[in-house]
C-alpha positions, 0 to 999 in steps of 0.5 A: 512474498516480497514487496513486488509480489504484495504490490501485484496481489493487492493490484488484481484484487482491488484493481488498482494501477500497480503504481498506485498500490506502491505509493499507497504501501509506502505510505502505509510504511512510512506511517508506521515507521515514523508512529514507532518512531515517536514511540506510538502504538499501530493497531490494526484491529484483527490483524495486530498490533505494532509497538516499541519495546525496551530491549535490556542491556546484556552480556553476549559473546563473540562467537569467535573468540568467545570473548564477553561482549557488552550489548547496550540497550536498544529500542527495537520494533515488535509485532504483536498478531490480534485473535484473528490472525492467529485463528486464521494461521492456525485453521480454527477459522477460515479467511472472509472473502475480501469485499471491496466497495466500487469507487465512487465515479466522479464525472457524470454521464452527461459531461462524456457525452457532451465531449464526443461531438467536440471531437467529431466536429473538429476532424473535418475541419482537418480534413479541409486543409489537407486537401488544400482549402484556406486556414483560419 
């Protein structure tokens, strides 16, 4: 599964506008990128744990020549699953159905039905001057 494909999976099942998805998935990114940056641990419980770890410096070989390299140490990302995860990849459990609490509607029916009549009053005064009665 590629980003498009997570963005429009996520999209059906929460309902959410695709743009929306990817904007909330950037960010997600971003946040955890910028935590392993400063050297912090993301855990997401149940799923698994994103850190930081110290790669040593080694001795390799260029597989050309064969010749031994010097690979200097690194820090490098690392992804550790949680117990769930792990039950649920290996089929020793099954995945919980996905519930998703509804949004909370922020207009209250009796705004939307004071905005109908505004509309309705203003077509016939269009229509007055179509038919060529005075402006005002």
């Amino acid at each position: 599964m590629n980003r498009a494909e997570l963005v429009e999976s996520v999209a059906s099942a929460t309902g959410q506008p695709k743009s929306e998805v990817s904007r909330t998935l950037s960010a997600l990114i971003y946040t955890v990128t910028g935590a392993l940056a400063k050297g912090d641990k993301v855990t997401l419980v149940g799923f698994g744990t994103f850190e930081r770890r110290m790669r040593k410096a080694r001795t390799g070989r260029n597989p050309r020549t064969l010749a031994p390299l010097k690979i200097a140490a690194a820090k490098v990302p690392a992804f550790r699953a949680g117990k769930e995860l792990k039950d649920i990849v290996n089929g020793r459990a099954k995945q919980p159905t996905l519930s998703l609490a509804k949004p909370k509607t922020t207009a209250k029916p009796a705004k939307k039905a004071a905005a109908k009549p505004v509309k309705k009053a203003a077509k016939p005064a269009k229509k007055a001057v179509k038919k060529g009665g005075k402006k005002r």
